[in-house]
Structures are given as C-alpha cells and as structure tokens.
N, C-alpha and C positions, 0 to 999 in steps of 0.2 A: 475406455479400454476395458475389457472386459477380461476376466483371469478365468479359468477352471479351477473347482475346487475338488480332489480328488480322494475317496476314500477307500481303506482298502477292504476285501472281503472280510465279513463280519455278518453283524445286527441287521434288521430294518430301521432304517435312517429314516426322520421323516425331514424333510427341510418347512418350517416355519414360515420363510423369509424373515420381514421385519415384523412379525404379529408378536411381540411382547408378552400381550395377555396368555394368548393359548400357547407360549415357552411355560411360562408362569406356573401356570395350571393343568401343564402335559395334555393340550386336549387334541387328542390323537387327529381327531374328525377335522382338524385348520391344519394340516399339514399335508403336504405331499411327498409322498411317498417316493425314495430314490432306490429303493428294492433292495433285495438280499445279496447282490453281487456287487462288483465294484461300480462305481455309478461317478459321473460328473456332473455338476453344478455351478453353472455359469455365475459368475458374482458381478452383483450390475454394479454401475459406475455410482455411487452412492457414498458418496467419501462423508465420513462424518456419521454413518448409521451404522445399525448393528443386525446383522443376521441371525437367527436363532434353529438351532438342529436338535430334535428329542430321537431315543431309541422309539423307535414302536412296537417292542416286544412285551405283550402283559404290565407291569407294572415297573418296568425296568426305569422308565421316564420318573415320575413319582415314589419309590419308595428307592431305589438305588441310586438318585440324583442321576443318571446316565443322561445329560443333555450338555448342550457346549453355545456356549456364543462368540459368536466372530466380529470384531470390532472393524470396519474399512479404512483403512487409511491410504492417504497419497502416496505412491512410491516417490521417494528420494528421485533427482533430479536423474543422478547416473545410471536408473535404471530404463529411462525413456531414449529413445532413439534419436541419435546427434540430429537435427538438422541437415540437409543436403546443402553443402556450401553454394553459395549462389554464383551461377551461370559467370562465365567470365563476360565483360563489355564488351563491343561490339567491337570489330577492326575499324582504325580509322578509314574513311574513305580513301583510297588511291589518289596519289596525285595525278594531275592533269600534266600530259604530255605537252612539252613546250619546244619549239624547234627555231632554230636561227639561220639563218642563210646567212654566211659570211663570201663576200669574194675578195677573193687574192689578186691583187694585179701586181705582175711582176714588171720592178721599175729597172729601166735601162743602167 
C-alpha cells in the first residue's frame, strides 16, 4: 500500500530515498528534486526502512541541520480495510416433486 507524502509550499526538498550516506553528507547531486511548490511523494511499501529529505537551498542542508527522516512503519490493523464478508452458501437444491394417486372407492 502505498501513502503520499505531502508537503507544503516552502524550500526545494530534495527526497534522498533510503541513501543514508548522501542524507549524511547533504550531497545535493543523490537527491531528487521534489521542487519549490507543493510536491507529493509516493512512500514505497518498505516497512522497517527509513527515508531521508534535505533542503536544497545553499547550505540550508549542512550548516542549518534543515533535513528530516521518515521511519515506515505498518499501520495498526484498524486502519486497513475490513475484509468483504464471504459470499453467502449456496441454496440448498429444491426438492424433487413427489406425487401419489390415491383412489377412493365409495363403499355401499
């Protein structure tokens, strides 16, 4: 399941992904770029890693700490969608028509 990750107008965001190093070391050039307006970013299903975002504005990344990481985790159970109860069983078959001739004979 995949989320958007939404931010709002500001800075140039670079998204990292999961590159560690270049969060680390603010290296602008390992990042892409999610622009100067508001931008969405798909977060893959990767439970257990971590994403990484720096500013890409001059030294913002590096000398103002301006960067963030995102931890994934699994959503709680309540937040996934019930199951579709299952299909009711099938009608029983119809019974089979059964017929009797009876005669009457009327006794004196």
């Amino acid at each position: 399941m995949k989320k958007g990750l939404t931010r709002a107008q500001c800075q140039n965001v670079l998204a990292m992904g999961d590159n560690k190093a270049a969060y680390n070391s603010c290296d602008k050039s390992a990042g892409t770029n999610l622009g100067p307006s508001e931008a969405t970013y798909l977060v893959p299903d990767k439970v257990g890693e971590d994403l990484y975002f720096i500013c890409g504005i001059g030294s913002h990344c590096s000398s103002k700490d301006m960067k963030v990481k995102f931890h994934i985790h699994a959503l709680p159970e309540e937040f996934y969608p019930s199951p579709s109860p299952p299909p009711p069983p099938p009608a029983p078959p119809a019974p089979e028509a059964t017929f009797a001739c009876y005669r009457y004979v009327q006794r004196p």
